[in-house]
TIVO-2410 file (N, C-alpha, C; in nm, 3 decimals):
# residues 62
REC num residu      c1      c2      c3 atome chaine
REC   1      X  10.046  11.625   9.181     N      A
REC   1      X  10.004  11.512   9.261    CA      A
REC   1      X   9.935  11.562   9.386     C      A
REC   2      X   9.871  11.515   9.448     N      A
REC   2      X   9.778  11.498   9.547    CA      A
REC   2      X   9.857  11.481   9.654     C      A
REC   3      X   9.893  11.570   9.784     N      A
REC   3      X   9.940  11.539   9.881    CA      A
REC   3      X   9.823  11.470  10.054     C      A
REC   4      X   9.875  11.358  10.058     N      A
REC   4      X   9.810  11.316  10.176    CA      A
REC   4      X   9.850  11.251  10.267     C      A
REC   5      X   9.840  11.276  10.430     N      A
REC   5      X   9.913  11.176  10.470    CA      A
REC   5      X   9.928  11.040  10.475     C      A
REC   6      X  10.032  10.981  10.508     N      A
REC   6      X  10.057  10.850  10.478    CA      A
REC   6      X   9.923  10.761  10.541     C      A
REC   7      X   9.915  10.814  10.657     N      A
REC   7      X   9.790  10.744  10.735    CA      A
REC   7      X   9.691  10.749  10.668     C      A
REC   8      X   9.636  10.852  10.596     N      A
REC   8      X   9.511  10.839  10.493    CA      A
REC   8      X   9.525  10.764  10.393     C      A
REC   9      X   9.630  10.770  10.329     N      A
REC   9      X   9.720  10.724  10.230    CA      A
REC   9      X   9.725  10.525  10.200     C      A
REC  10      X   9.756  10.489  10.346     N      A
REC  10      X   9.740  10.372  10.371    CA      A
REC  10      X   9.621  10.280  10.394     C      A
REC  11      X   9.508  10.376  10.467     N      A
REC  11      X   9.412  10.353  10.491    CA      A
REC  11      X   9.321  10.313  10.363     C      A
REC  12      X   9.334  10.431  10.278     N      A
REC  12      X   9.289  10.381  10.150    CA      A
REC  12      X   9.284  10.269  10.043     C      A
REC  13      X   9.423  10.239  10.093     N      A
REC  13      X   9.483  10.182   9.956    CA      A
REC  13      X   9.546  10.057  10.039     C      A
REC  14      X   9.505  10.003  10.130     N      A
REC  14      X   9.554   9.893  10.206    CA      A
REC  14      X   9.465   9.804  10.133     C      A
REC  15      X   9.557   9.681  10.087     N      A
REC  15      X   9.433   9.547  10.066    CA      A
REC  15      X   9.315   9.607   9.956     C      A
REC  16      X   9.368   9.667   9.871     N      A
REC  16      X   9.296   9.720   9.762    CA      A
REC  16      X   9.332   9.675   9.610     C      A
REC  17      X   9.313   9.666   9.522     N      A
REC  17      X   9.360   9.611   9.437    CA      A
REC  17      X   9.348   9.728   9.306     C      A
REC  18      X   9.430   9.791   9.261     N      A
REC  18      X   9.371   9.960   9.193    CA      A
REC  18      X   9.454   9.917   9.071     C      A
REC  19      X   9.408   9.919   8.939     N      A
REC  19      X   9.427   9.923   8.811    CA      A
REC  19      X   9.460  10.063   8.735     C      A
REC  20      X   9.568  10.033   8.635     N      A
REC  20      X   9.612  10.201   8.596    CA      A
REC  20      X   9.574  10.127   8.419     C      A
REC  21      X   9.578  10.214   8.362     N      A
REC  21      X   9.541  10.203   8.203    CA      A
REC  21      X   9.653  10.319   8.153     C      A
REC  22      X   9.671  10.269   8.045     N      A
REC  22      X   9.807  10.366   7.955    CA      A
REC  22      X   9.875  10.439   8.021     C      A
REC  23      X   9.955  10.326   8.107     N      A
REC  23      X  10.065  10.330   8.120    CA      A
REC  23      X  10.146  10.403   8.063     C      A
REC  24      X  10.172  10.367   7.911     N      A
REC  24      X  10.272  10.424   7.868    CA      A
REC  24      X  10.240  10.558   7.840     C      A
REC  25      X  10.332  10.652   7.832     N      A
REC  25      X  10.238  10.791   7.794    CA      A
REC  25      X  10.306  10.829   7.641     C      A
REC  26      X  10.373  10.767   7.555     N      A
REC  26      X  10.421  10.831   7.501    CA      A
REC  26      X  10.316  10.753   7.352     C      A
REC  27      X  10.222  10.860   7.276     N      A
REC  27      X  10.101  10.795   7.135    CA      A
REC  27      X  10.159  10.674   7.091     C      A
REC  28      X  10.129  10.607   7.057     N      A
REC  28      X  10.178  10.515   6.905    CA      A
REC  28      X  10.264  10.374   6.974     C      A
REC  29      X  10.251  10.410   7.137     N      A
REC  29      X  10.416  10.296   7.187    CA      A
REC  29      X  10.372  10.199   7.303     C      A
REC  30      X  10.439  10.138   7.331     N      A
REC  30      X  10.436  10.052   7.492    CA      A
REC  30      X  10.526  10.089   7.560     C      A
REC  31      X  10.652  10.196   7.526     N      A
REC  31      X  10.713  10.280   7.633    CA      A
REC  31      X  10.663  10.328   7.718     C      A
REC  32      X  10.751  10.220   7.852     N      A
REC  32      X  10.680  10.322   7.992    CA      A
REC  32      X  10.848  10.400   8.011     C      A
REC  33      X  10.919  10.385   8.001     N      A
REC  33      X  11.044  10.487   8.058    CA      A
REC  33      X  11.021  10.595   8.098     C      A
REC  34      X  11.003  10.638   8.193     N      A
REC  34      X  11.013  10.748   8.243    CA      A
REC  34      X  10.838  10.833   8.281     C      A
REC  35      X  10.739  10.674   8.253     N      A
REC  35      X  10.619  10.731   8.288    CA      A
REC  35      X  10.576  10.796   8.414     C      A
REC  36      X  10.484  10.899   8.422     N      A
REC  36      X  10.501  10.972   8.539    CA      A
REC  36      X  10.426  10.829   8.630     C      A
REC  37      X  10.341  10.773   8.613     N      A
REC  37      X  10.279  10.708   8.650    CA      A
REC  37      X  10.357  10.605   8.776     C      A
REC  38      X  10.445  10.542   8.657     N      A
REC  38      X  10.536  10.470   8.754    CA      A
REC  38      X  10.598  10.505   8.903     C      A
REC  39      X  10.603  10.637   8.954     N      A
REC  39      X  10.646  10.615   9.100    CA      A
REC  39      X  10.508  10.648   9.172     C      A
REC  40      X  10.390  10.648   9.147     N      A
REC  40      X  10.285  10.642   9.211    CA      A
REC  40      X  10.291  10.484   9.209     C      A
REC  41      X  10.286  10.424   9.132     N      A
REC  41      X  10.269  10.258   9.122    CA      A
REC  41      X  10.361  10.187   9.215     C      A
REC  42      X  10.457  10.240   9.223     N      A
REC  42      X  10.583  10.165   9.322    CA      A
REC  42      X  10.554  10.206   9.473     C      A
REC  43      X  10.495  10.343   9.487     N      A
REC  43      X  10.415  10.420   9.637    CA      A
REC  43      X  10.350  10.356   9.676     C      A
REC  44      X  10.228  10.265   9.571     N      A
REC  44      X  10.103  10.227   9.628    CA      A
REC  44      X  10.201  10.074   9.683     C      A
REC  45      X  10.291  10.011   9.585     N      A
REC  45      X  10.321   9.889   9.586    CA      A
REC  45      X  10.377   9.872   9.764     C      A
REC  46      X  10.442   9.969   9.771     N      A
REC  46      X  10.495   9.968   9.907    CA      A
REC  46      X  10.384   9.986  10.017     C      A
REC  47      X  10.288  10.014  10.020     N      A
REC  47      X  10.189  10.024  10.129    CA      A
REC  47      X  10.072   9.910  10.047     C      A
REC  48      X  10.139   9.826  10.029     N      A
REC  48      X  10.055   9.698  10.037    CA      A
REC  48      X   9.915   9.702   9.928     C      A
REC  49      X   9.922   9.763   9.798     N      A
REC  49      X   9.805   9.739   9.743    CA      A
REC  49      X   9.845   9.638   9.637     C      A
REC  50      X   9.749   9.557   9.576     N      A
REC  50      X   9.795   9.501   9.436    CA      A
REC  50      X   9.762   9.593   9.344     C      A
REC  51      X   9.863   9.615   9.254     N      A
REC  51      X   9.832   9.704   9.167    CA      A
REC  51      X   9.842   9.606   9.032     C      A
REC  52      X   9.793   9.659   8.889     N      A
REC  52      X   9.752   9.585   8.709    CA      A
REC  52      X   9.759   9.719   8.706     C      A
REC  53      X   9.812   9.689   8.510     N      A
REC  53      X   9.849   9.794   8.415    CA      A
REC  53      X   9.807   9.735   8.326     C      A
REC  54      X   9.791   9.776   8.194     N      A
REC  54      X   9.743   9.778   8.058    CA      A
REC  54      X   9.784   9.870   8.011     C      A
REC  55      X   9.840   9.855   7.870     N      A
REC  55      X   9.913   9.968   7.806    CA      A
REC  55      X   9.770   9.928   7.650     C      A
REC  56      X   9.752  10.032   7.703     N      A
REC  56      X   9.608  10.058   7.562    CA      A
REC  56      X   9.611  10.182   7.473     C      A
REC  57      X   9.631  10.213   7.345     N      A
REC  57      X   9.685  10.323   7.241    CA      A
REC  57      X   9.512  10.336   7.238     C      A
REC  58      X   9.482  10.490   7.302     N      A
REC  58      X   9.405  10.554   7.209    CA      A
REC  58      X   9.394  10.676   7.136     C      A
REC  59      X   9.318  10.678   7.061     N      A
REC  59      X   9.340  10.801   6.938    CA      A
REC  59      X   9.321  10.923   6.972     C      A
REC  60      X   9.365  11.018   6.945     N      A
REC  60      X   9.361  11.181   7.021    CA      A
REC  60      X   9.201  11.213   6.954     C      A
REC  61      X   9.157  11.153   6.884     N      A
REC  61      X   9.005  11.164   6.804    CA      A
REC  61      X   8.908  11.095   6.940     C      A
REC  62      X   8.925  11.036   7.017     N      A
REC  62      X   8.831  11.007   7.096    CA      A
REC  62      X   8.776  11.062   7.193     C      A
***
């Protein structure tokens, strides 16, 4: 992960609205348990951004 301070951190991502895609990390599923993703999502949630997810399966062929 990317370390930055909070002040940059906030600045960025204040009143922003940032979308994540596959979510889930595990091929074939809509399991998020234990996605790494998820405590970046709860970071941003707390410094005020709206955050969207989509859990979209794509093929290791793409």
């Amino acid at each position: 992960m990317i370390h930055v301070t909070d002040t940059k951190l906030l600045r960025f991502v204040s009143k922003r609205r940032i979308g994540f895609w596959g979510v889930a990390f595990k091929p074939g599923t809509d399991d998020t348990r234990e996605s790494p993703i998820l405590k970046i999502v709860s970071e941003l949630l707390l410094r005020r951004s709206s955050t969207r997810s989509r859990i979209v399966y794509l093929d290791n062929h793409v």
